[in-house]
N, C-alpha and C positions, 0 to 999 in steps of 0.2 A: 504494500500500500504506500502511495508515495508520503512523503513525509511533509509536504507542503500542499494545501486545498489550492488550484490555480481557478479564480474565478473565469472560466471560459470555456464553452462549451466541448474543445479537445482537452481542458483542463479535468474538468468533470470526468469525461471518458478514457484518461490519463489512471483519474484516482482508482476511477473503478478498475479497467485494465491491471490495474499491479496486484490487485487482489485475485480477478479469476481470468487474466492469463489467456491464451487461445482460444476455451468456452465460449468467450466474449464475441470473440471473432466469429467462430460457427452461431450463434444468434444471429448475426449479422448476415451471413450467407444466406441463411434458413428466410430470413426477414424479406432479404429482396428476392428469393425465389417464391415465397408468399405471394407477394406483392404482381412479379408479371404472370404467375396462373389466373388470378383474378383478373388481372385485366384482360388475359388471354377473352375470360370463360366470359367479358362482358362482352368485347370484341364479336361474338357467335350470336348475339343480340338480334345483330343490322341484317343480318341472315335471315333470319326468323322473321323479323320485320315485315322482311320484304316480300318472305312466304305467301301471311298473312294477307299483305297491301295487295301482290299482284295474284293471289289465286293460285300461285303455278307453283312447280317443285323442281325450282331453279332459281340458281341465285346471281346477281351479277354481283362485278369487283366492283365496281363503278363509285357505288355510296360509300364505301370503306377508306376511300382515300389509301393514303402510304400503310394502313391494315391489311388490303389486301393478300399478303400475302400467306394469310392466315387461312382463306380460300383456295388459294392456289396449292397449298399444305398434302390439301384431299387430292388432287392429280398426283402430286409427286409420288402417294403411296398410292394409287391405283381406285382411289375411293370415290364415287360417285357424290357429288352434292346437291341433296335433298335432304328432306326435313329431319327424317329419319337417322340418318348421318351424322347432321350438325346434333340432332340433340344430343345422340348417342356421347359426340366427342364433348358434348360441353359437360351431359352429368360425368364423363371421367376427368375432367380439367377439376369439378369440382367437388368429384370424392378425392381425388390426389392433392385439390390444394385442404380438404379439412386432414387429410393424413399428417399433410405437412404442418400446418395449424396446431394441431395435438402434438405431435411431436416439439414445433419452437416452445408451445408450454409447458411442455415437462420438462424441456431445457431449462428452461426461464426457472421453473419450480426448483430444479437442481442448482442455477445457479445462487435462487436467494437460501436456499439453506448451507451452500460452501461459503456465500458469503456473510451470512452471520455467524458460522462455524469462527472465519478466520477472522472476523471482528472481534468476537469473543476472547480468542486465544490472543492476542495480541495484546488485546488490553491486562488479560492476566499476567503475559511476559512483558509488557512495560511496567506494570507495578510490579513484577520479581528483581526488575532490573535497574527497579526506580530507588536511588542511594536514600538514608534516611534523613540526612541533610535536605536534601532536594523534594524530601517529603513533608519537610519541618515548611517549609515554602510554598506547599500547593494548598489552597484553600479546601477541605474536605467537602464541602458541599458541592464544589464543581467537578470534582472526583465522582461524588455519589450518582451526580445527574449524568455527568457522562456515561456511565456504566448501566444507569435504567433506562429514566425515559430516551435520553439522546442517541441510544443504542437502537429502540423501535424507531424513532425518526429515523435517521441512519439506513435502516432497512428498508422503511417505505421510501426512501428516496432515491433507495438505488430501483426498487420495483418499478417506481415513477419513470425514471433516466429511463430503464430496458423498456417501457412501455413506449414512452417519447421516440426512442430509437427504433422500434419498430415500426414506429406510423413513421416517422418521417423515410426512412427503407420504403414501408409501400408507396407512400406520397411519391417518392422518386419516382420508380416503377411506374405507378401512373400517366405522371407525366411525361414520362421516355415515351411510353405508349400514344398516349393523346400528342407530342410533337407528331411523332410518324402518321397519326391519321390528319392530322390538320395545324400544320405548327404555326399558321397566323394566328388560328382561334389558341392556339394552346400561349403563344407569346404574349397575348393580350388579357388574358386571364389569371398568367403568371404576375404579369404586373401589378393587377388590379390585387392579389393575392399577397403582393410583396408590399403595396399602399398601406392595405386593412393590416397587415402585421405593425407595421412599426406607427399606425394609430394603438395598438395597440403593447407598444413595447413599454411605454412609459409603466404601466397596470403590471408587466411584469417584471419588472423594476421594483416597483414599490413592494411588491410581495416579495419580494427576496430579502430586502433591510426588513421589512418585519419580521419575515420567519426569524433574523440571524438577534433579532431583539428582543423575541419572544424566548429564544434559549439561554439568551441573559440572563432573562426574568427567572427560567426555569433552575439555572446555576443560581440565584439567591434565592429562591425558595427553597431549593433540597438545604443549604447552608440554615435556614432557620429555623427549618423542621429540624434538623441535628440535634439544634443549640435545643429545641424546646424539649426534644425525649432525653436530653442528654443532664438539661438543667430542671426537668419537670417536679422534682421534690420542692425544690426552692422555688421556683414560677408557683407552683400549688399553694404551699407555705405561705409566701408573702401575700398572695390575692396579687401577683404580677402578671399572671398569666394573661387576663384578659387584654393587657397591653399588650404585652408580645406578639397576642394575635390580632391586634390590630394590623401590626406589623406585614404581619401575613395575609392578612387581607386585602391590604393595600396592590400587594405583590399579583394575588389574585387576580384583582380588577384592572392592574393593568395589563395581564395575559388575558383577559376578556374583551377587551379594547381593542387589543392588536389582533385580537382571532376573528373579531369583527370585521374589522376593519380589513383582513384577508377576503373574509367570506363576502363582503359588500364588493369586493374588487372581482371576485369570484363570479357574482352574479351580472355584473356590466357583462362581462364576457360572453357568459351562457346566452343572456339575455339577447344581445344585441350580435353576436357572429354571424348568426345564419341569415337575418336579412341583409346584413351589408354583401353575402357571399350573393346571396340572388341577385341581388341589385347588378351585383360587378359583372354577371355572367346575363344577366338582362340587356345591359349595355354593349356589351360583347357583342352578342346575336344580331342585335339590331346595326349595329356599323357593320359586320361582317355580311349579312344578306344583303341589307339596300345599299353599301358604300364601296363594297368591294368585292360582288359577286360572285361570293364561297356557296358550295353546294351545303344544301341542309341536312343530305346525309351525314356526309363525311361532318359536316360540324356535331351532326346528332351522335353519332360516333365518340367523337370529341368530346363532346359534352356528358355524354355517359362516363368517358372517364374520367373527367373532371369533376362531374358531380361526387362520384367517388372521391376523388383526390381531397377536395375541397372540404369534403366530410374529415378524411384524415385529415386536415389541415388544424380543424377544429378539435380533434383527438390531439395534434402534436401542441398545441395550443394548452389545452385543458390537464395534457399529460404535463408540460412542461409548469403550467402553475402548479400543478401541486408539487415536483419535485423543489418548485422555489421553496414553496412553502414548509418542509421538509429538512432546508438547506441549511437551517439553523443547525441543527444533528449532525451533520457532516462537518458546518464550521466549528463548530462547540469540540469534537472527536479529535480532528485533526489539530486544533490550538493546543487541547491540552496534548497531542502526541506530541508537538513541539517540547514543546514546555518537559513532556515527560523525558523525551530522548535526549533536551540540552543537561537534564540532572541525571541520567542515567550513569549508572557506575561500572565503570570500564575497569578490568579485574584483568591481570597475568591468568596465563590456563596452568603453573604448577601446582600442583595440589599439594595443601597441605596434610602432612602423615600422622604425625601422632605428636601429642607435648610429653616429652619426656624432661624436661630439667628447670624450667623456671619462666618467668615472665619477667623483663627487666624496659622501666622505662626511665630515659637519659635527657636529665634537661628538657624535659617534652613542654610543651607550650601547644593551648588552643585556644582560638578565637574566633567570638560570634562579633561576625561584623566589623572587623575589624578590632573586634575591644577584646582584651584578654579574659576569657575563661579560666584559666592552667597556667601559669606563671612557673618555669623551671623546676617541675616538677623531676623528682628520684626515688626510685624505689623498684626494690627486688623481692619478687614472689617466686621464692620456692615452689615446687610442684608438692600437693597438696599439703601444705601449710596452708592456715586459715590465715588473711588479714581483713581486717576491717577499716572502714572509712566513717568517721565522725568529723562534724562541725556543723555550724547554727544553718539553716536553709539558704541555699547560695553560697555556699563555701566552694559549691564544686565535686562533690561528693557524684553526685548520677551523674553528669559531666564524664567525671573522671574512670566511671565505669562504664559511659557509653562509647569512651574514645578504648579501651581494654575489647569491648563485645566490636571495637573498628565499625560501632556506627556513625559516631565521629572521625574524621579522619584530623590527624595533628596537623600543626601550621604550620611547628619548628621539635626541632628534636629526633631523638630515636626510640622506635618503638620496637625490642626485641622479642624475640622468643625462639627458646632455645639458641641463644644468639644471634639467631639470623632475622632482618628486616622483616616484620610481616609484611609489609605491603608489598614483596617478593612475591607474597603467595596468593592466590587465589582466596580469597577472602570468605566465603560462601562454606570454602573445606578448612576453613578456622574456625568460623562460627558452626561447624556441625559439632564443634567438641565441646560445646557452652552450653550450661541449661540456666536459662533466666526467670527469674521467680521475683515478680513483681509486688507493690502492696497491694494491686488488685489484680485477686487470679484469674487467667487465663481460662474459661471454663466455656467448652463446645454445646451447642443443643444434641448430643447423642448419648449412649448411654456412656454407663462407667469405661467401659470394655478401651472402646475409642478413645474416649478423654485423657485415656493413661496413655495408651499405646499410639497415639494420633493415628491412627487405621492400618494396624498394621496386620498381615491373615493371620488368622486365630489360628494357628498353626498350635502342637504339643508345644513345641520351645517356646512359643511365644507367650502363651498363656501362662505356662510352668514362671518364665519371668515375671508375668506380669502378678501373679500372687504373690511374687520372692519381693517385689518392690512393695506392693499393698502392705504385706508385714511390716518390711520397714519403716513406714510411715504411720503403723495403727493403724489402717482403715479395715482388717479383715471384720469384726467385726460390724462396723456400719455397713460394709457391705452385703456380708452376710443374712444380716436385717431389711436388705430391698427387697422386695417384691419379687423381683428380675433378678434380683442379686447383679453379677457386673455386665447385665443386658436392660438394667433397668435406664432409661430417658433419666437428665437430668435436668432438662430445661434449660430457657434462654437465659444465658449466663447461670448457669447452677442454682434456678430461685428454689428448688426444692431442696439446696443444703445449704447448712450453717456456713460462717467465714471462717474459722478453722478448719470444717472439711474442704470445703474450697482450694483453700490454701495445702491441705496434704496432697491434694489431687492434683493439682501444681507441681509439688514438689516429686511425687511419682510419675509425673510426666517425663520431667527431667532425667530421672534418675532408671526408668525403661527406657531412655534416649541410647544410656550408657555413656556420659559425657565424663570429658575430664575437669572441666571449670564450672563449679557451682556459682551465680551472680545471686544474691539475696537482696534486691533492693528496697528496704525499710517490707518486707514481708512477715514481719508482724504489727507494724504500728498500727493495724485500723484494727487489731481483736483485743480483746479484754486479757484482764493479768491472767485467768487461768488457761482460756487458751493459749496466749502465747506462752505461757511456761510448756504446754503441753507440746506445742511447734520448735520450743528453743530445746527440747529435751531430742525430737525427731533430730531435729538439726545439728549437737553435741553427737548424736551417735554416728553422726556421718564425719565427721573433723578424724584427718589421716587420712582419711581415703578418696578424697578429690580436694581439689583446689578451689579456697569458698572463698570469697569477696565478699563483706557482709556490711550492706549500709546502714545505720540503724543510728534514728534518735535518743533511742533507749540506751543506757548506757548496760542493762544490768544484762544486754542479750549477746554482749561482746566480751564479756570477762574472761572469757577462754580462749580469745582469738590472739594467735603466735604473737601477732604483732599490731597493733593497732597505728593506722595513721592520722591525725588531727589537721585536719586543713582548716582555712581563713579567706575569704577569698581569692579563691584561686592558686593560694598558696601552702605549700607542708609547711608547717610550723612543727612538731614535732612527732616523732614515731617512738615507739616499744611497747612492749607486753602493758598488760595493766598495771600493773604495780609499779614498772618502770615509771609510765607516765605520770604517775604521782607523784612520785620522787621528782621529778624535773620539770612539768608543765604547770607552773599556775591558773593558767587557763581550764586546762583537764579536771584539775580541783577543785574548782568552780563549777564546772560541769558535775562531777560528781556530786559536791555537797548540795546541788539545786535539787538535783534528782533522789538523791538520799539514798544512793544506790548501796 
């Protein structure tokens, strides 16, 4: 798919091309062989005609103008022309052109489901591929919209485009045919045909800046529905709610307004196309017979195919406003592809193997915006040794663990492991050896089974594993008491368990991952003292045997951690065990004696 929306009509058929490829092309073929059967099968008309007019069962070439040769067809194979004949060849012109007809739609039907296939998949690989920096930058509400509604847009406007392209194919075909029978009448009808459009270009004009204004509106509405399910306890709470939707209603009405104002553009069209088309082909006839003495056959020929044509004219018309109208989906898709692909994270292909020996970072420095986060930052983590990160909110602490998980990338410095650079390595096969456990768990709408094992086949091994982690965590027990046991649903976001099981179910996710670096970022500060003594005991029996990072406001959840380090804004101010810290940090003693740990 190209990575830039080119507003213009080989732009458009550019975008779509990069997605289905050759497909594209055979609709194409299929289209304009559509197109001259038809006009073939109308062509066999003037025949009939003239069956009728003159009584007899014979036809001349005469009234056919430059068609004729569609008459003279039947000699060349040996075939008599009479009535019998011509029907014959015309119902097989027009069982072969409906073969051909079903067959462009099943095309057509195959290509829009390859092409919402590879819409899909793309947007899934630009958010895999999308850095978390460059994530920290994209507005979530226009993420959401792109990936719902803007996605059916998107598809009805490629439906639109294939349908636009297939009239305007027959529309050709027509008139290639209507020149050969009569190309004064057909030149003059072309004109009057090329007038009525760009009377009416301006109309699709304007339908195009609304559709691409209406998916504006649609990118601030998914943005405020977010905020509202996301902040809805406090909007409740406060009696702020009904503000906020005013908010949203505003939004509403003016996607009301513009959809209006589509439809009203919509209706000029419908409304007034077909007599401007008669008019134009009224005028036509009448300078062509009294001004410049054309036979009325061959024009009635002509005009047969025009009428048709002219019909398509108004399909490629009616096709082409709704793909404007559509266009928003396509512009809205492709901005944010921009957007997604200039932050996308470019990674070395060596993978990385296994941490065998430590984590060591050297004078490291990061910065938002220019302004320092990490100020010469030092420190070495043994492989599984516990350390932990304290200081006041803003110190740096998740900073300093997001630039470790390398979702930050450093500004200045080195970042070792095992002493070699990681940014050598393929980053993706660094973070498969991290399990991160957040203050709010990570908890899937499926049962237990999944939630631990993120889906992985219920194989003996796997399972066997997956009870060996549930022990370790306590959960045999509450498991055992589901319904389902570890096939029971646990709901959206875990609403059917407590926030300590939550969080054990977290932490056995991690730990059936089979990871080497535990991250614990403040994952107990949102439970009560007895839970989290119950979490910090799970947590205590795993020290030694992975590598734990433990951020924590608490001080009494780190007492055991090898080495504690104290940051300040953005700077180590001091490190050692707890008891050390005490002996040396006045700060840390203040910390402690607040807390009364």
């Amino acid at each position: 798919m190209a990575l830039n929306l080119k507003h213009s009509p080989f732009g458009y058929f550019r975008y779509f091309y990069d997605t289905l490829g050759n497909q594209l092309l055979f609709n194409i073929v299929l289209s304009v062989f559509l197109g001259l059967l038809d006009g073939l099968g109308l062509a066999l008309f003037i025949p009939l005609l003239q069956f009728v007019n003159d009584g007899s069962n014979a036809a001349s070439t005469n009234t056919m103008g430059g068609m004729s040769f569609v008459i003279h067809a039947f000699g060349w194979v040996g075939l008599p022309v009479n009535l019998f004949t011509v029907l014959a060849f015309m119902v097989l012109v027009f069982v072969v052109k409906g073969l051909v007809n079903y067959w462009l739609s099943m095309e057509q039907v195959d290509l829009r489901q390859r092409y919402m296939i590879a819409l899909r998949m793309k947007q899934i690989v630009d958010l895999d591929n999308l850095s978390y920096q460059g994530f920290l930058k994209l507005d979530a509400g226009r993420i959401q919209n792109a990936v719902t509604a803007e996605v059916g847009k998107n598809i009805q406007a490629m439906i639109q485009f294939l349908g636009t392209l297939k009239s305007i194919l027959v529309l050709i075909a027509y008139i290639v045919l209507a020149f050969i029978a009569n190309w004064q009448f057909a030149f003059f009808i072309i004109a009057g045909g090329a007038l009525s459009n760009f009377l009416y270009k301006q109309i699709t004009e304007s339908v195009k800046a609304t559709s691409i204004e209406i998916s504006k509106r649609g990118n601030l509405f998914s943005g405020f529905i977010i905020q509202a399910i996301q902040s809805f306890k406090y909007l409740k709470a406060t009696n702020y709610f009904l503000g906020f939707s005013g908010k949203l209603k505003d939004v509403i009405d003016e996607v009301v307004r513009l959809n209006r104002k589509i439809g009203r553009w919509q209706s000029v069209t419908a409304s007034t196309r077909e007599p401007v088309i008669i008019l134009i082909v009224a005028v036509v006839i009448i300078v062509q017979v009294n001004f410049m003495g054309s036979s009325l056959g061959s024009i009635l020929l002509s005009l047969l195919l025009f009428y048709r044509a002219l019909n398509g004219l108004v399909l490629v018309q009616m096709s082409w406003q709704g793909f404007m109208q559509n266009l928003g989906g396509l512009q809205t898709i492709a901005d944010l592809k921009v957007l997604m692909h200039e932050e996308r994270e470019v990674q070395p292909e060596t993978s990385f193997a296994k941490f065998e020996k430590s984590i060591e970072l050297r004078n490291l420095t990061f910065c938002y915006n220019s302004k320092p986060a990490l100020s010469n930052i030092n420190m070495v983590i043994p492989k599984n040794h516990t350390v932990a990160f304290i200081g006041e909110s803003g110190s740096g602490k998740s900073t300093l663990a997001n630039v470790i998980t390398t979702l930050l990338k450093t500004s200045d410095g080195e970042f070792l492991v095992d002493g070699k650079n990681i940014y050598d390595y393929n980053l993706d096969s660094f973070r498969g050896h991290i399990g991160y456990i957040s203050q709010e768990p990570v908890i899937f709408s499926d049962d237990v089974y999944n939630n631990v094992t993120f889906w992985a086949p219920r194989t003996p091994e796997n399972e066997e594993r997956f009870w060996s982690v549930i022990k370790k965590v306590s959960l045999v027990e509450f498991v055992d008491n589901l319904e389902d046991k570890e096939n029971t649903t646990l709901g959206d976001n875990g609403i059917l368990m407590s926030g300590g099981q939550k969080q054990r179910i977290s932490i056995a996710r991690e730990l059936f991952k089979q990871v080497d670096i535990l991250i614990l970022d403040e994952a107990t500060s949102a439970l009560d003292s007895q839970t989290e003594r119950f979490i910090q005991d799970s947590i205590d029996e795993l020290q030694g045997e992975y590598t734990m990072i433990v951020i924590a406001h608490r001080l009494s959840t780190i007492k055991n951690a090898d080495t504690i380090y104290l940051l300040d804004k953005g700077q180590l101010l001091a490190s050692g065990n707890y008891n050390e810290l005490l002996g040396i940090s006045e700060r840390f003693q203040k910390m402690v004696s607040l807390q009364h740990v």
